[in-house]
VOPAGU-2260 file (C-alpha; in pm, 1 decimal, decimal comma):
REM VOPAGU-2260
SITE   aa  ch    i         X         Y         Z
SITE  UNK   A    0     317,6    1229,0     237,5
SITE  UNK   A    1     259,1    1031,3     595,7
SITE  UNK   A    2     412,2     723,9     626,0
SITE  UNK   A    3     282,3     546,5     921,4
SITE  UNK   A    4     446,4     205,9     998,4
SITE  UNK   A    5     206,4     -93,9    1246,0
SITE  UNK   A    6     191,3    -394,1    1413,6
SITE  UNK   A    7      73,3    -651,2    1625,4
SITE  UNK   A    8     281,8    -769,5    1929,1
SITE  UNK   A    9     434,4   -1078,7    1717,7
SITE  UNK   A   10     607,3    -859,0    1506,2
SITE  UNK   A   11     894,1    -679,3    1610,2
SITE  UNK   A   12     934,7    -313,2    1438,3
SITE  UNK   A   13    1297,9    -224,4    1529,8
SITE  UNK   A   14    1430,0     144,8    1386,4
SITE  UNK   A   15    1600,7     -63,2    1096,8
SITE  UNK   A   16    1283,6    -207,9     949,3
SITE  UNK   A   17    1091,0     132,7    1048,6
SITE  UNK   A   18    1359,8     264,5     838,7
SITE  UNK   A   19    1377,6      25,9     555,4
SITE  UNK   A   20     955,9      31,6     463,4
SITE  UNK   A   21     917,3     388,8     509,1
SITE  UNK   A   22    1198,3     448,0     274,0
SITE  UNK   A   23    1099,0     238,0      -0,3
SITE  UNK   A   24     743,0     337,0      66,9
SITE  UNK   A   25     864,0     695,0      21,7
SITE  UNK   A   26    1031,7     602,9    -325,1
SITE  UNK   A   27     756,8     398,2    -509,7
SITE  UNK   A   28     505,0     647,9    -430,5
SITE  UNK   A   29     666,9     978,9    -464,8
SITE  UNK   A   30     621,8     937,2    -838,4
SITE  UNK   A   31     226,0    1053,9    -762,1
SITE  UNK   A   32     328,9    1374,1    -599,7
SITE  UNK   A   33      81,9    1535,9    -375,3
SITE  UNK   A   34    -203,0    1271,3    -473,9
SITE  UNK   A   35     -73,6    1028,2    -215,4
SITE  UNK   A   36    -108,7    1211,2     140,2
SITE  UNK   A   37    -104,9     930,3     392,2
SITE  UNK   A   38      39,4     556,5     386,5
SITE  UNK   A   39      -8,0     288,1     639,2
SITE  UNK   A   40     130,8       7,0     686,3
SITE  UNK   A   41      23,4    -274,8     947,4
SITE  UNK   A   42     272,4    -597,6     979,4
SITE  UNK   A   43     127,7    -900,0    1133,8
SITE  UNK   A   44     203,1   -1260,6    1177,1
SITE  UNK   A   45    -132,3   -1474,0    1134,5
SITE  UNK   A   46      23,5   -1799,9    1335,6
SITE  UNK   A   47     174,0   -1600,9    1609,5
SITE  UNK   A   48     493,3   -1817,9    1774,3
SITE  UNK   A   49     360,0   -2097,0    1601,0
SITE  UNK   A   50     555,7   -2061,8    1289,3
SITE  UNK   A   51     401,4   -2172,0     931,1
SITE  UNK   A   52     464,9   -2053,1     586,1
SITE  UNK   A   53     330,4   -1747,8     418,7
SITE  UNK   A   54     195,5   -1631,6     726,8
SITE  UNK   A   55     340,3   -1319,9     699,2
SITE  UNK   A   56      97,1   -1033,0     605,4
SITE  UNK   A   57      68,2    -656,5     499,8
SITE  UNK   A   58    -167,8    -467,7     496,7
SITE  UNK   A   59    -133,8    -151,2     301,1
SITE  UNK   A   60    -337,1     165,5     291,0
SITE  UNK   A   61    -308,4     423,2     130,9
SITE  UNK   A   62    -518,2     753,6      88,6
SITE  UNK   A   63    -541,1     988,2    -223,9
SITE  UNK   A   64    -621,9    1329,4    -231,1
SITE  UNK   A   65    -948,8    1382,2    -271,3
SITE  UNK   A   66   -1065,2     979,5    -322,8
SITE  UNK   A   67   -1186,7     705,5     -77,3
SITE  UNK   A   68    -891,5     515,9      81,3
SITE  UNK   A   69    -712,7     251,1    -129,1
SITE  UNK   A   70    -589,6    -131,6      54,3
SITE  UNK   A   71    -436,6    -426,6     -48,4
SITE  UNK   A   72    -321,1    -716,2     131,8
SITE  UNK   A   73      13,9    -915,5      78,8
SITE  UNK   A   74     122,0   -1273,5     249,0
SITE  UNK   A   75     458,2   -1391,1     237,1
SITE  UNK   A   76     730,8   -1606,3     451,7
SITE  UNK   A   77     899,2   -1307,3     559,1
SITE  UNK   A   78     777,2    -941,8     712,1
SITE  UNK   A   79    1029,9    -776,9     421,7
SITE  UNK   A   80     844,2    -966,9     111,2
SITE  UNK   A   81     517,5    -937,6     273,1
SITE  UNK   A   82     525,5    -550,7     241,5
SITE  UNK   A   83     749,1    -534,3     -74,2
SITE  UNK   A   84     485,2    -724,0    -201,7
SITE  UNK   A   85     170,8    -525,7     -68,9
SITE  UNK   A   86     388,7    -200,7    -228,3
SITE  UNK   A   87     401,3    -373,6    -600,9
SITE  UNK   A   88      42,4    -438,7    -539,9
SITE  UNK   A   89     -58,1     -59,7    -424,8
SITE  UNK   A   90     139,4      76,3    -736,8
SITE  UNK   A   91     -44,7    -116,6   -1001,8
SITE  UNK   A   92    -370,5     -24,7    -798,8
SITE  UNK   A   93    -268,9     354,3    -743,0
SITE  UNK   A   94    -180,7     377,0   -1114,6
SITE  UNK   A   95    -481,0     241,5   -1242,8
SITE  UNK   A   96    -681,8     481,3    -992,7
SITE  UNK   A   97    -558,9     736,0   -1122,4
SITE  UNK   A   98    -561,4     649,6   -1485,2
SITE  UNK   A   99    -933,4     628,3   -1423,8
SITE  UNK   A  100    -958,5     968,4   -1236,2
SITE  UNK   A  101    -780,7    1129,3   -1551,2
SITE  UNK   A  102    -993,5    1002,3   -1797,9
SITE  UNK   A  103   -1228,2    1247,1   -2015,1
SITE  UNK   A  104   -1588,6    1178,4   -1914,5
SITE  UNK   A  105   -1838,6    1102,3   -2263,2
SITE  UNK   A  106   -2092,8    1388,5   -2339,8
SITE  UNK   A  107   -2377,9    1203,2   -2368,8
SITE  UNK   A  108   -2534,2    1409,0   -2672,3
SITE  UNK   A  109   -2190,7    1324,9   -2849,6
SITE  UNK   A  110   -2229,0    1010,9   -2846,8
SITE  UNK   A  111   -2540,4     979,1   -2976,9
SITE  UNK   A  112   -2470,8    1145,5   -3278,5
């Protein structure tokens, strides 16, 4: 698995946050094996110097083997919840993804018996 990590000039990505994300990133979705192959992650600040609350965002995308790309979105007051956040939301979307691509298609002439 890739693990790509983005942003726009108002964030700074030192080697400790690099670090940090692609860790954790590395953790929550090793659990899907060779389904995941490529993660991305793009920090940005929507208010720029400005300041504000929740303006924090992540946006998280993530590509499956074999399936269109998956993204979510996360806002927060910090860059650390903002893509702890968009990684909770990328698990419950992943799992139910796949739960989906697992599941036995209905023979038609079965069920109409």
């Amino acid at each position: 698995m890739r693990i790509q990590v983005n942003s726009d000039k108002t964030v700074d990505v030192n080697d400790g946050l690099k670090l940090a994300v692609k860790t954790h990133m590395k953790k929550s979705f090793d659990r899907y094996g060779d389904r995941v192959t490529r993660v991305e992650v793009h920090l940005s600040d929507l208010n720029g110097n400005r300041g504000g609350d929740m303006d924090k965002r992540c946006l998280l995308e993530v590509r499956p083997a074999g399936m269109d790309p998956l993204a979510v979105t996360h806002q927060a007051a910090t860059v650390d919840d903002a893509w702890k956040g968009a990684t909770r939301k990328m698990v419950r979307k992943l799992t139910t993804r796949f739960a989906k691509a697992t599941k036995p298609v209905a023979d038609p002439a079965v069920a109409r018996a």
